[in-house]
C-alpha positions as CSV (number, residue, x, y, z in Angstrom):
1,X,-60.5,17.8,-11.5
2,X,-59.9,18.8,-7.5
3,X,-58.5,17.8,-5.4
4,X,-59.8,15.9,-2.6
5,X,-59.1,18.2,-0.2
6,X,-57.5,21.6,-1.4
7,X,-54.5,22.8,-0.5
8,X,-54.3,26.5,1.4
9,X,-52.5,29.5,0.7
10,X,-50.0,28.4,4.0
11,X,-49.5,25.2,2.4
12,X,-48.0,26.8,-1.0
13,X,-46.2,29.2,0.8
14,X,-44.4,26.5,2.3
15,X,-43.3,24.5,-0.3
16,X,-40.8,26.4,-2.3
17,X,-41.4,24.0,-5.5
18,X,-45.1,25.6,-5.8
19,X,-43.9,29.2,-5.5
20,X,-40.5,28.5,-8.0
21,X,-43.0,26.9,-10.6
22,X,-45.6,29.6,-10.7
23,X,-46.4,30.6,-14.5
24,X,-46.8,34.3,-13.9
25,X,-47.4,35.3,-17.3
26,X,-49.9,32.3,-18.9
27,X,-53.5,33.1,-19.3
28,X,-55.3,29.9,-18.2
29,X,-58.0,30.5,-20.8
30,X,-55.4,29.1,-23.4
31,X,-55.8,25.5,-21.6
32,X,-59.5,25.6,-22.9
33,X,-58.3,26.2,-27.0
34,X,-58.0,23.2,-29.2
35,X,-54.8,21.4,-29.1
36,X,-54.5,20.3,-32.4
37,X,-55.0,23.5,-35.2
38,X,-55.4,22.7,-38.9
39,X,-53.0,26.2,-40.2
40,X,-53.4,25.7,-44.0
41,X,-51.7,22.4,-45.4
42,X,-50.1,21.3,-41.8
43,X,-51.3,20.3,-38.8
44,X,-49.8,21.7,-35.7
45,X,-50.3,20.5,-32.3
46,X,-50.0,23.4,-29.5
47,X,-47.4,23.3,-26.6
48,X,-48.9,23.9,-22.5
49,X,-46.0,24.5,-20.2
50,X,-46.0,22.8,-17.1
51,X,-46.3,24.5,-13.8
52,X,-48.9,26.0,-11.7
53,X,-51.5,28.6,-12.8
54,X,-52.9,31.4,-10.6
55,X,-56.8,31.6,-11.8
56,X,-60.3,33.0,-10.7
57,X,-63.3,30.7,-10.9
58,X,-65.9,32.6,-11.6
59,X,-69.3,30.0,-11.7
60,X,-70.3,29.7,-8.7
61,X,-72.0,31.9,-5.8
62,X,-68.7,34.0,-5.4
63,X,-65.4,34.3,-6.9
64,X,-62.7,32.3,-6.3
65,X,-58.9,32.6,-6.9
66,X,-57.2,28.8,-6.9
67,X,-54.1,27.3,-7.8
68,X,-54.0,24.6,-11.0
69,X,-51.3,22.4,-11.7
70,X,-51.0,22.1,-15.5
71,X,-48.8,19.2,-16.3
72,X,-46.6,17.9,-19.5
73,X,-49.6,15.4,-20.7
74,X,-51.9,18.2,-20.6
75,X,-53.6,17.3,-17.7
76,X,-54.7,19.6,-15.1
77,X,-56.2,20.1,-11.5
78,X,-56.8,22.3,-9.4
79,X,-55.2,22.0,-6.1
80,X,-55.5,24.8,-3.9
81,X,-57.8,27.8,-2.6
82,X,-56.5,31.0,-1.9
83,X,-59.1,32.5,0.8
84,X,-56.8,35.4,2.2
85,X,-57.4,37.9,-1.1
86,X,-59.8,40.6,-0.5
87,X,-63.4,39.8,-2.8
88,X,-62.9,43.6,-4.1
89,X,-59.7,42.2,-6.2
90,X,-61.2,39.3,-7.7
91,X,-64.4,41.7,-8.4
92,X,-62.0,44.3,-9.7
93,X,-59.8,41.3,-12.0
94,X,-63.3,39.8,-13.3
95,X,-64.5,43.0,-14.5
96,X,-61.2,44.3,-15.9
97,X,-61.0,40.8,-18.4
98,X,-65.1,40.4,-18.8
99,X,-63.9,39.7,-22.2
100,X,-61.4,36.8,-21.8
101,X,-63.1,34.6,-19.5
102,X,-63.6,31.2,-20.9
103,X,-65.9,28.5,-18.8
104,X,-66.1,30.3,-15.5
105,X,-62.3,30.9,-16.2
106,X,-60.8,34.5,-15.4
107,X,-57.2,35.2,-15.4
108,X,-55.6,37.3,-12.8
109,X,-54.7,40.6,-12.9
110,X,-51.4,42.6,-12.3
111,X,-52.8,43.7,-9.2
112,X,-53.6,40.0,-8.3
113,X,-50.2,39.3,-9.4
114,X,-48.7,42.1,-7.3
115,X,-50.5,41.0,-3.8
116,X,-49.8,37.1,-4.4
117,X,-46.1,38.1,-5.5
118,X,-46.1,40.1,-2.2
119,X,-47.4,38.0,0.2
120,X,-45.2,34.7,-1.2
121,X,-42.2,37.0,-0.5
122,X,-41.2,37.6,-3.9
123,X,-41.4,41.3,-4.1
């Protein structure tokens, strides 16, 4: 779910709660796996964190790297569209996990990680 108008890149760098809250490290294609696994005699439900989630969208005419707020409940939405990164990253990022994308779903890469760590003022 968006959304009804997305948030920019200024916007999140504003708001210290968005940048505090960033999971770094979670791969957004987990969010598309079953909640609830069957693991031999037991059934166990899987934990999300909450927080927000650095991901490229990768259906439509051109990549996109947006912001998604993944909350307690499971819920999710996306709320914000990062248009400052250079198209050669999120080229670079889509090739480098071909593998792992899920849905149009791509994580991020370390050097994704390294120029939105840099330009929030983290590094």
């Amino acid at each position: 779910m968006f959304w009804e108008e997305l948030l920019t890149f200024e916007d999140i760098k504003k708001e210290p709660y968005y940048i505090q809250n960033i999971l770094w490290d979670f791969d957004p294609t987990k969010l598309l796996e079953p909640i609830i696994k069957q693991e031999e005699d037991k059934v166990v439900y899987q934990k999300l964190p909450k927080g927000y989630i650095f991901y490229i969208e990768t259906s439509g005419d051109k990549p996109e790297l947006l912001l998604m707020r993944q909350k307690a409940n499971y819920f999710g939405e996306t709320i914000a569209k990062i248009e400052e990164i250079p198209l050669e990253m999120l080229c670079e990022a889509i090739e480098e996990n071909k593998d792992r994308i899920k849905f149009g779903i791509c994580p991020i890469n370390e050097k994704i990680k390294k120029w939105l760590k840099e330009q929030l003022g983290l590094d």
